[in-house]
C-alpha positions as CSV (number, residue, x, y, z in Angstrom):
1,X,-151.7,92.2,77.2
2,X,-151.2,95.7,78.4
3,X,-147.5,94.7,79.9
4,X,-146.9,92.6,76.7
5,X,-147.1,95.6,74.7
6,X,-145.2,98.4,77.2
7,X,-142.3,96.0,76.6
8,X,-142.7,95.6,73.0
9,X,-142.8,99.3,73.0
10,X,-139.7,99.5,75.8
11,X,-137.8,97.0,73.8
12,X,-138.2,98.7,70.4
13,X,-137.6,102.5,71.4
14,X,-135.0,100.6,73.2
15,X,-133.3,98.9,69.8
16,X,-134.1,102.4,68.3
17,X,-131.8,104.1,70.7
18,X,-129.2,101.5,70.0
19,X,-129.2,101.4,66.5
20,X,-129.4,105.4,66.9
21,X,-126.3,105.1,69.0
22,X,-124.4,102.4,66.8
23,X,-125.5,105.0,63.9
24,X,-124.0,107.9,65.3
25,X,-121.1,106.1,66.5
26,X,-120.1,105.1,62.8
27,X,-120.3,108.5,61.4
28,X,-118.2,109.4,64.4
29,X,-116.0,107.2,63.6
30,X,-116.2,108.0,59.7
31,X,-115.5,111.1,60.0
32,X,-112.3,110.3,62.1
33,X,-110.9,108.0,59.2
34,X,-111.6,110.9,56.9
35,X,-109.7,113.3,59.1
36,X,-107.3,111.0,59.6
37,X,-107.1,110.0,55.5
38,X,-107.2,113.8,55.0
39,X,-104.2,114.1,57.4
40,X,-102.4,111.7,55.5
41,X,-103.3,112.5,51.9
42,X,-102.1,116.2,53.3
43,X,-99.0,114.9,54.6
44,X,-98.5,113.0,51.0
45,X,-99.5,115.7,49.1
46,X,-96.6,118.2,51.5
47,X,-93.7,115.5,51.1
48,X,-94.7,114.8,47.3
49,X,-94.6,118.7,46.5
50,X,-91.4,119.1,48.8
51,X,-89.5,116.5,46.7
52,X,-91.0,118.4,43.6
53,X,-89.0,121.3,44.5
54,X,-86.0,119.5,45.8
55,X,-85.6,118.0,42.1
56,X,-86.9,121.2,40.1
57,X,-83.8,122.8,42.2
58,X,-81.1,120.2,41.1
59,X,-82.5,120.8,37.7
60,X,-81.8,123.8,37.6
61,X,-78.3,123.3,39.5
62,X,-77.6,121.2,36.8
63,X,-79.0,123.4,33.7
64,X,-76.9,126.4,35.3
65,X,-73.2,124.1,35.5
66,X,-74.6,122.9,32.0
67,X,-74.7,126.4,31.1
68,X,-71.6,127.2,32.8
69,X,-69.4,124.2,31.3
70,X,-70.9,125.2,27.6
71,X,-70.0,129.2,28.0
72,X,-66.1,127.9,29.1
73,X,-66.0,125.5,25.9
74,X,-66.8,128.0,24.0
75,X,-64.5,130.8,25.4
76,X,-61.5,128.4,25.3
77,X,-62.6,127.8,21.6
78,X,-62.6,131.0,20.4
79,X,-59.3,132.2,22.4
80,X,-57.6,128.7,20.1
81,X,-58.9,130.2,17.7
82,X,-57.6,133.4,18.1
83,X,-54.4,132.3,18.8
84,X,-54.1,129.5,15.7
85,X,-55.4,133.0,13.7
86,X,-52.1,134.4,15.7
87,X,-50.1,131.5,14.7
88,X,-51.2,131.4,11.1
89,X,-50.1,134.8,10.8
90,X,-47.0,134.4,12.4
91,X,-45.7,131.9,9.7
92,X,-47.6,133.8,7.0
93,X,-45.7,137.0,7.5
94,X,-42.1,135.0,7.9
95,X,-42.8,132.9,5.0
96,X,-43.7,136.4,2.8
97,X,-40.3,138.0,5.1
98,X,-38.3,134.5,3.4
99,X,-39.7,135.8,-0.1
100,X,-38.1,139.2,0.3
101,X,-35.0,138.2,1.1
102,X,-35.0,135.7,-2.3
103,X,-36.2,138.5,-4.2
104,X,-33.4,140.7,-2.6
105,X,-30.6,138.0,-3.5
106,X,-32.0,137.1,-6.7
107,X,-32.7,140.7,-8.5
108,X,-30.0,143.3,-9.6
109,X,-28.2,145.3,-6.8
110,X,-27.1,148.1,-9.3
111,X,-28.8,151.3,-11.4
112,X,-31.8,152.5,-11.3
113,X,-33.8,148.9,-11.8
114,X,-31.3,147.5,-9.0
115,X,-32.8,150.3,-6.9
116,X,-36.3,149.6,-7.5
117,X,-36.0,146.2,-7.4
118,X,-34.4,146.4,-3.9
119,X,-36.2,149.0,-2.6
120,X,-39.4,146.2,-3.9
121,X,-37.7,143.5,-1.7
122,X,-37.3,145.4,1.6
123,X,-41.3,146.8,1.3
124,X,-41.4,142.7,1.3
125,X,-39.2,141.7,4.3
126,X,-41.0,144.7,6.3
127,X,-44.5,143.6,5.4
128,X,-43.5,140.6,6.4
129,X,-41.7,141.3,9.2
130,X,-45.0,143.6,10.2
131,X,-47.0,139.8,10.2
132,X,-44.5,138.2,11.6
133,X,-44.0,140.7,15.3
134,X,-47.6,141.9,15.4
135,X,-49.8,138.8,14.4
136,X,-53.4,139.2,13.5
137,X,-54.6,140.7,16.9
138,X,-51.5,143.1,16.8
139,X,-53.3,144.3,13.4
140,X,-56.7,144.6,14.9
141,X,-55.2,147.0,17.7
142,X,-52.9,149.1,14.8
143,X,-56.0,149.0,12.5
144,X,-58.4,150.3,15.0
145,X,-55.7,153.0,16.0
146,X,-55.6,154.0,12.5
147,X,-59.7,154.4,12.6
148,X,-60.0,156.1,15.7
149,X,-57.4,159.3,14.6
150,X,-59.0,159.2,11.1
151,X,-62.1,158.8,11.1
152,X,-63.5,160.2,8.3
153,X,-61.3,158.5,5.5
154,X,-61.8,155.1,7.3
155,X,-65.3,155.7,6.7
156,X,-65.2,156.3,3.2
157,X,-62.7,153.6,2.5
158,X,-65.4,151.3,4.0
159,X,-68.1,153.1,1.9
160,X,-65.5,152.7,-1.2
161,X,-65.3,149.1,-0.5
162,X,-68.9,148.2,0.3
163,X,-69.7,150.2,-2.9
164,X,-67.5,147.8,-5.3
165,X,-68.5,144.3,-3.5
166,X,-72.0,145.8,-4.1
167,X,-71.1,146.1,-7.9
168,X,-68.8,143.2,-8.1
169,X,-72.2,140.8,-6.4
170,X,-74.5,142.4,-8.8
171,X,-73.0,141.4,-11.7
């Protein structure tokens, strides 16, 4: 019974070793898939934050030509209106020029009332002849001339005039 129970004792130090093997042999090969899934989930995780920044950049290519496109509309706008302002003016002043010259015809040429009245008639046709020539941003330039070699009436004009839309809004 002695030899019956050496190979008992062979055979199960024996399966011991094998299942220690097989053991060790599937967390070998566990840890390999998990290398290998890290890998891949790296490799994922690399191409999914590549493509992140790809599209974050075409955003913002397409938020800066969005940009660009709205700062164009809106300088075209404001240089139509400038020059419909222009325009506007334009046939304002030789509409008022027009009145002049009706005014001339029409009123006495002769005495002192003839004088005035004519003298009334050209201030017209030049104011309106003014309009007419220079447009609005032809006044802007004059009026800004005017401000810069007198600038100490300009002010008070402004003060004059802010004082009595003060007065005329309170009331």
């Amino acid at each position: 019974m002695a030899s019956s129970s050496f190979t008992k004792e062979n055979k199960g130090t024996e399966q011991f070793g094998k299942a220690k093997e097989a053991g060790n042999e599937a967390m070998n090969k566990t840890k390999e898939a998990g290398r290998e899934i890290g890998g891949a989930a790296k490799e994922t995780g690399s191409n999914v934050m590549d493509k992140a920044k790809e599209v974050g950049g075409d955003v913002m290519d397409k938020t800066k030509d969005a940009v660009s496109a709205v700062g164009e509309m809106a300088s075209s706008a404001a240089s139509s209106v400038g020059h419909k302002a222009d325009d506007l003016a334009s046939s304002t002043g030789h509409g008022i020029r027009g009145m002049g010259e009706s005014l001339a015809h029409a009123m006495p040429h002769g005495g002192v009332a003839g004088g005035a009245a004519q003298a009334l008639a050209e201030g017209i046709q030049g104011t309106g002849r003014y309009l007419e020539e220079t447009k609005l941003s032809g006044m802007a330039k004059d009026m800004e001339g005017v401000v810069r070699s007198h600038p100490i009436p300009a002010l008070l004009v402004c003060f004059g005039l802010g004082f009595c839309l003060g007065r005329a809004m309170k009331d």
